[in-house]
Each structure stands twice: as C-alpha cells, then as structure tokens.
N, C-alpha and C positions, 0 to 999 in steps of 0.2 A: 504494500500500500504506500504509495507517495505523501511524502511531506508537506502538506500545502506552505508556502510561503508568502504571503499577502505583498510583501513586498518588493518581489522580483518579480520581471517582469515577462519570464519567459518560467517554461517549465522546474517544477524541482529539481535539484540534482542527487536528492537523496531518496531511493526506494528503499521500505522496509522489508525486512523479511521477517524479522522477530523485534518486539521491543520489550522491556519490563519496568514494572513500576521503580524499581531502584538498583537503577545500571549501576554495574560497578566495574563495567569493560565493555567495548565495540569490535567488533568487526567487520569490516570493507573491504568488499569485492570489485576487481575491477576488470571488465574483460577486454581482449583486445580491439582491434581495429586496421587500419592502415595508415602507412605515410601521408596520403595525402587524399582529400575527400569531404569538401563542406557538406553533404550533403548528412541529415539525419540518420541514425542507424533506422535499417527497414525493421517493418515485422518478425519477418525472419531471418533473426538476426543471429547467424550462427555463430561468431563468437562470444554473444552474450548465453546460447545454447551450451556451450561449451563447458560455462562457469557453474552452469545448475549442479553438477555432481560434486562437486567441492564446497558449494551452498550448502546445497544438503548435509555434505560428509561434515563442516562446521556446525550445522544446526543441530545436527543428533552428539556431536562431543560437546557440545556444551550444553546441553538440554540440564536444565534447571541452577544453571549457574548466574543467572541474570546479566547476561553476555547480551547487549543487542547485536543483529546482526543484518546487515544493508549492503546494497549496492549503489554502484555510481552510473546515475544516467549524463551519457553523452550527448552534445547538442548537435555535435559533428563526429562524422563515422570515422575521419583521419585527425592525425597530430598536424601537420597543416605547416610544419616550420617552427620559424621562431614565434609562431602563435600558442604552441602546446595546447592545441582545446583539450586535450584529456586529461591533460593537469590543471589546469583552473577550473574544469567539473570537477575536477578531484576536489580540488580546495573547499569550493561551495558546498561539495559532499560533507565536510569536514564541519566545515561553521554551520549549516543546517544542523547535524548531529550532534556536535557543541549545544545550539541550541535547546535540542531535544532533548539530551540525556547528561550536561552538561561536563564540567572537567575531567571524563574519563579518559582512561588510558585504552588506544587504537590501536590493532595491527589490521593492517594494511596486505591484500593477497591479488597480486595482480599478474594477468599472463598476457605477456607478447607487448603492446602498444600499453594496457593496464599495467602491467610493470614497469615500464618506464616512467608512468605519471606517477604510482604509487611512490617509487624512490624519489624520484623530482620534489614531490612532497611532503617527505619525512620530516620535513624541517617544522613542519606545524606542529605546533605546542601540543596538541592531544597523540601524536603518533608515538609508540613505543619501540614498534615493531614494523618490519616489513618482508613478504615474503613472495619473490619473485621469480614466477612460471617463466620459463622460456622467456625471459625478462629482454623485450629490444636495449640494449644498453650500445650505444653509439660510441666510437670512440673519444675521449675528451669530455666524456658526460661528466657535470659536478658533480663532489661525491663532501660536500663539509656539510651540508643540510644532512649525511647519516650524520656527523657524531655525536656522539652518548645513543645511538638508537641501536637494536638487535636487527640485522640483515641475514636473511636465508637464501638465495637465488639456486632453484632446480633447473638443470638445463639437459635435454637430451643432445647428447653426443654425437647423434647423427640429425639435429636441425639442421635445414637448408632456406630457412627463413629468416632467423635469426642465430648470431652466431655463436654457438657454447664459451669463445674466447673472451667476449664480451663481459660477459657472465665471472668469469675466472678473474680479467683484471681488474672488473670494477670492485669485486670483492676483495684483492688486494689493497686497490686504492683506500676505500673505505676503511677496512682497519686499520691502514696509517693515519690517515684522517680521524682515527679516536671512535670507529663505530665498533661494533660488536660482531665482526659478518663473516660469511666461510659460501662457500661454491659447491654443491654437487653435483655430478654429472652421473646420469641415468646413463648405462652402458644400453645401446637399442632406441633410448627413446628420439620422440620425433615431434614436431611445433606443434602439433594438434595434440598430444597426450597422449595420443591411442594408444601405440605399443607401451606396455606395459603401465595399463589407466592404473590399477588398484595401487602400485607401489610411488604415482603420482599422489595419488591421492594419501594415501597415508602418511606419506611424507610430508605432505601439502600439514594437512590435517596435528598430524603431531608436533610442526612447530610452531603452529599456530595455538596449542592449546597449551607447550613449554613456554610461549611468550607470555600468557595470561597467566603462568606461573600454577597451573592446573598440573601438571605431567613434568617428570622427563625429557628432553629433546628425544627424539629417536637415534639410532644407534649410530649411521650414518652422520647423521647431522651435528650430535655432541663430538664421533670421531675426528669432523673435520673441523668443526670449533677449536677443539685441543690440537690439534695441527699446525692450525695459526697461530695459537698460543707459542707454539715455540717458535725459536728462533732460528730467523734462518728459512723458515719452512711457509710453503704457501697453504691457505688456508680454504683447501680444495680438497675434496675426498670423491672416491668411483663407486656408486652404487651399479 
C-alpha cells in the first residue's frame, strides 16, 4: 500500500509491504532498471518481479519482529546520468519512511541499477546497512557516504551485465573508506538470480537479518568479513 504524501506533487516513492505500530527497524527494497530511460517503469515490470522473492524471503525472517518492510517506486525506468532518478526515489523512499516510522535504523537491499542507488545513498542518517545484488557499481563510484555503514555486495561470477569486479573493488574501497563491507561471488550465478535463486536468497536474507542484529551473518559472509579484517587480505570470499 502506498504512502500518501499530501505534499508532493507526483506519486509516492514509498510502497508498503509490512508496517507496525512501533518500528524498531526498516527494510528497503530496490529493484533494478536500466542506464538510460525517462520513461515510467511498465506494468510488467520485471525487474521489480524479480524482487518479490526476496520480499517475501525478508517478510517471513522477520515476521513478528516489528521490522517495517517497503519498497522504492521509480518515476523513471533508467538512472539517466548525472540525474541518478533511482537514487533520489531512493532518498524520498527514505524521508517518506522517516516520516512514517521515524529514526529507525535501515538496510537497504538493492539488485543491479537498485544497488547502485541503495549505496549512493547510505549516507542518509536512517541507513545502517546495505546489501547489494549484482550491484551496477561503475568505476570511480563514491564510496565515503558507506562509512561507519555495514556493506554486503553478492555478485555472480558469470554476470554479463554487470561486472562481479565492480563489486570486489568497490568493497575494497569502502572498507578503506571506514565502512564495514566484504564481496561475495556466487560460483555459476548470473544478473537475473536464476542459477542458483535459493542460495541468493538466503544469503540475501541472512544479512539482512545479521544487520538488524537478529542472527549470525551467514557462513560465507562472516568468512569474508574476517578476511578483510586482516591484513593485507581483500575482503572477498567464493561461494
């Protein structure tokens, strides 16, 4: 269900999926898109299709934890340049949700063109967390809006869309930068998720519920955390 905002002037940019009488944590979904493309996402909008199993899979690990849990609607289907429309939805996502449920703590879960806006906008006062699918990360992408935040980026090893190396430096960069962040790479997987959905998703899923401080990281994920921890050593692990 949508957030009405009386005072904007264009649609919400926050969709509900869960709310509770007294949040004590959020979560933000964001799905992908393309480079370039003013036009509204369609109907069938299969990269926001994409995200539902991950919705889901957040909605059932946090079930009765008073976690709200939303997505960001797009006003445009591309990032569009130095315009970033996926990251200033993002933003609006953010102070809409602010407003709703107010100074909680955010992780942020976004795949492909959603990954990029998610990191772009770590820097907002509510985010904690961010954790990024097949994450477009551009060469030269800022990376000081992570620090002090926890960064996850899953990346399949045989993407042809976007590139798993992306993913690797920018998770470099960021923990020099003072963030919290580590890289894993799905041996087999590929931009859309398919090969091998379940162990996307539970990955997806389990660090998103270790950033809410719920769980454990997963086994993978904590491995390559303590990785980066050392020195010397990059802060990338192979599932």
């Amino acid at each position: 269900m949508p957030v009405r905002d009386r005072r904007a002037a264009v649609q919400p940019a926050l969709v509900l999926d869960r709310t509770a009488a007294r949040p004590r944590a959020a979560v933000l979904l964001l799905h992908g898109g393309r480079s370039e493309g003013e036009a509204p996402p369609s109907r069938l909008n299969l990269p926001g299709a994409r995200m539902w199993p991950f919705t889901r899979a957040v909605l059932r690990a946090t079930e009765g934890q008073d976690v709200v849990v939303g997505r960001a609607r797009y006003r445009c289907r591309g990032w569009n340049g130095s315009r970033a429309d996926a990251a200033r939805d993002a933003r609006r996502a953010l102070d809409e949700l602010e407003e709703l449920a107010g100074a909680v703590p955010v992780v942020l879960v976004g795949h492909s063109m959603g990954g990029r806006a998610a990191l772009a906008v770590a820097g907002h006062g509510l985010v904690s967390g961010v954790v990024g699918l097949a994450p477009w990360c551009p060469r030269g992408e800022p990376v000081d809006q992570l620090a002090g935040r926890r960064v996850v980026l899953l990346h399949g090893d045989r993407d042809r869309v976007t590139d798993p190396h992306g993913s690797t430096d920018l998770a470099a960069r960021a923990r020099a930068a003072g963030a919290e962040a580590c890289a894993v790479l799905l041996s087999g997987g590929d931009h859309a998720m398919l090969r091998r959905a379940g162990t996307w998703h539970s990955l997806a899923t389990g660090s998103v519920t270790a950033m809410l401080g719920m769980d454990p990281y997963p086994g993978v994920v904590g491995q390559a955390f303590l990785a980066g921890g050392d020195q010397g050593k990059s802060p990338v692990h192979k599932a």
